[in-house]
C-alpha positions, 0 to 999 in steps of 0.5 A, a space after each residue: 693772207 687770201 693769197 696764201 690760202 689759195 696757194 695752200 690750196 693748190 699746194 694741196 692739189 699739186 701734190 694729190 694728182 700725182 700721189 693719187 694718180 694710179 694707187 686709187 680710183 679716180 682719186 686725182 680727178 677730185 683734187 682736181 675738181 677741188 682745184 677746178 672750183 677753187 679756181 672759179 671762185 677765185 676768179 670770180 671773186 676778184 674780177 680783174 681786168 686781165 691782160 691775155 698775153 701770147 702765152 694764155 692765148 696759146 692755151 686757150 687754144 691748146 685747151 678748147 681745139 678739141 671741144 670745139 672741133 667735136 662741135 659739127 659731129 655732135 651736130 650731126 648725130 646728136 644721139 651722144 655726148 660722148 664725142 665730148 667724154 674727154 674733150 670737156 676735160 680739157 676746157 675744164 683745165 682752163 680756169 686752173 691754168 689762170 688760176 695758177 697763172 695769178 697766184 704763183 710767182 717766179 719766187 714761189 713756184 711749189 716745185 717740191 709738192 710737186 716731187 714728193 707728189 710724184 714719189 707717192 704716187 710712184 710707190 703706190 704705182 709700184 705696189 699696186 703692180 707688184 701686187 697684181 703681178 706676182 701676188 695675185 698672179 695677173 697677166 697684165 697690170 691694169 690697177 684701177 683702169 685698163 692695163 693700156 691706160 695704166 701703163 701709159 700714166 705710169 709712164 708719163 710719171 716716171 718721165 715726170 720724175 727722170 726730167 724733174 730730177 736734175 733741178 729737185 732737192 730729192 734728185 736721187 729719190 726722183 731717180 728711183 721713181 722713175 725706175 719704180 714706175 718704168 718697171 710697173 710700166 712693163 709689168 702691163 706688157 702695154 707695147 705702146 708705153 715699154 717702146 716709147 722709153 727707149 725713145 723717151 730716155 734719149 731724148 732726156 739725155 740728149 736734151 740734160 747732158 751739156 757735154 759728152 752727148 754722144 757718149 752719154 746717149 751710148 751708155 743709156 742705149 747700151 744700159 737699155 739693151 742689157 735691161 731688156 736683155 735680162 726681162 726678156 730672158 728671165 721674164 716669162 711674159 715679157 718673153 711671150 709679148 715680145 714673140 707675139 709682136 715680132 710674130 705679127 709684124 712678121 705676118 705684116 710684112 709678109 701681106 697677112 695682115 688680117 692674121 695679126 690679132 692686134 696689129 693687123 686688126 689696128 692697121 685696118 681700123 686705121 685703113 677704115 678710118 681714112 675711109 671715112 675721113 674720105 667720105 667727110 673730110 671736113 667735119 667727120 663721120 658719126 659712129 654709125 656712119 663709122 661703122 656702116 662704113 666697116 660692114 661696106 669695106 668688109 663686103 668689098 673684100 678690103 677688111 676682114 670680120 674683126 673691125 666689124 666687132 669693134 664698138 664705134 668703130 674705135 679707131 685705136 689711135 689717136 690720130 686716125 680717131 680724129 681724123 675719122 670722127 672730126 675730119 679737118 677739124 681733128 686735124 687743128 686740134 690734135 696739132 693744138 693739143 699735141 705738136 703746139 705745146 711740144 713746139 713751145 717747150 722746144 723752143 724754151 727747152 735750154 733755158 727752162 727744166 720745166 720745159 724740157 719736162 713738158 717737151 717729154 711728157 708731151 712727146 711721151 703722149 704724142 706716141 702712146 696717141 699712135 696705139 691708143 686713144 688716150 686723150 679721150 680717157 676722162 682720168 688720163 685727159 684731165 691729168 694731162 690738161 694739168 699738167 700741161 697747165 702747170 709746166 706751162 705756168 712753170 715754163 713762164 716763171 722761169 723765163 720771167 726769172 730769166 728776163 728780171 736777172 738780165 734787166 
């Protein structure tokens, strides 16, 4: 009866991040809190003896890298705990992740709270961006966060939908969310989500279709072109951002690179970031040396004046960020948090769906982290973290499944 109460629970929660994901402010970060404290009461409350396999260490891993490497930044400059903003996230996920791990079975997995999550929150994606667009007239979608920040959940979501629909009892209603939220993904015109569907759709077919993979990949490709084909056609903006980025890598490979507003100004944060990993290769630099390290490249003619404007010498990418700002250190944690989970859902990809599912909503992020730096985000760092604890959980059941039908 306790058991079933605490399933109940996360049954609960289960359905609520996704459903609430971009359709509220911040609602998903409290059903995850909600799950956060069920979790350590349940926890406390039994004071098992658990045995830690492979698996959970691998999560502990996956889930504390990032504090940790945060660690000897902190040290240094202690004037800010934002080095920790999204990495504490992430140790939060652990409690959750054993929680999950002691009370659903291979025989209870609540897969359908988790689908009718998923379309919730894809209507509510879709009315939202439909809403800002076309009614109030807004350039850029951005919902209750950044339009950057929108458009990569909204991405990871529809990804969510598309991989989960073959094993689900409501296939074609996860079809039409995916649709529904790649469509609010493009109405952000963010660049770094709309390229990475292409790359994200032929990785799903080529990892669900057991027959006629070259075929299948073929049709998926031509569909993609005749869609793009039709928004840049008949979509103003959609034309517009299009022509900006064929014009800054234009400028980008013709050495102008201080000329590209976006691009160019990324390439050279990425340019000073090296710079400062040079500098500090074994823990980082503090924002302040970051940005002392800006003003000393533009005064040796190296960067122009832009970089110098940004606050902390944000690096807009994950990787470079890590490397700028934790040295070696960010180098072990982005390979934790990123490369080792897509290395454990590979490895399962054919005999599990939830690992499929986490081997592209991993990579989806592995490419939204080369624009932006999103798993430092508080709402996209804790949805993250639970996903990741759940597919990983899943992923488990399924193979556990696997092994009690062969015995």
């Amino acid at each position: 009866m306790e058991n079933t109460y605490y399933r109940r629970i996360f049954n609960g929660c289960l359905f609520l991040v996704p459903a609430l994901l971009l359709c509220t402010k911040n609602f998903s970060i409290g059903a995850i809190l909600i799950l956060l404290l069920t979790a350590t009461w349940y926890l406390i409350k039994e004071k098992r003896n658990y045995t830690l396999d492979k698996i959970d260490w691998m999560v502990i891993i996956i889930l504390s890298a990032y504090f940790i490497a945060n660690i000897p930044i902190y040290l240094s400059d202690m004037e800010t705990t934002r080095y920790f903003k999204g990495a504490s996230r992430y140790l939060f996920i652990i409690p959750i992740y054993f929680f999950i791990r002691h009370i659903v079975t291979e025989t209870t997995t609540p897969r359908k709270y988790l689908d009718w999550g998923i379309v919730v929150g894809a209507v509510g994606t879709i009315v939202i961006a439909i809403y800002q667009f076309y009614v109030k007239g807004m350039p850029r979608v951005d919902g209750y966060l950044y339009s950057i920040n929108f458009g990569y959940l909204s991405c990871s979501l529809a990804f969510l939908a598309l991989t989960l629909a073959n094993s689900s009892h409501i296939k074609k209603i996860l079809w039409l969310s995916f649709l529904l939220c790649c469509f609010a993904t493009i109405l952000t015109l963010t660049r770094g989500a709309i390229f990475a569907i292409p790359i994200l759709i032929i990785f799903s077919v080529i990892f669900q279709s057991k027959q006629n993979k070259c075929k299948n990949i073929f049709k998926t490709i031509l569909i993609m072109l005749v869609f793009f084909w039709g928004m840049y056609a008949y979509s103003a903006q959609f034309k517009e951002r299009i022509n900006f980025t064929v014009t800054e890598f234009h400028r980008i490979l013709s050495g102008d690179v201080a000329d590209a507003e976006s691009s160019g100004g990324r390439i050279q944060l990425w340019y000073a970031a090296t710079q400062s990993f040079i500098k500090s290769p074994l823990i980082g630099q503090t924002y302040a040396q970051r940005e002392e390290t800006i003003r000393q490249l533009y005064q040796e003619g190296k960067i122009s004046d832009w970089p110098i404007s940004v606050k902390r010498a944000h690096a807009h990418n994950q990787y470079f960020e890590m490397l700028a700002s934790n040295g070696v250190l960010g180098i072990f944690a982005i390979i934790a948090l990123i490369f080792t989970p897509l290395c454990f859902f590979l490895k399962h990809i054919s005999k599990s769906t939830h690992a499929l599912t986490g081997f592209v909503f991993v990579l989806g992020f592995s490419i939204f982290c080369l624009t932006e730096v999103p798993l430092e985000q508080n709402l996209i760092s804790s949805f993250y973290g639970f996903v990741l604890a759940v597919l990983i959980n899943f992923t488990r059941n399924d193979l556990d499944n696997i092994q009690d039908s062969e015995t």
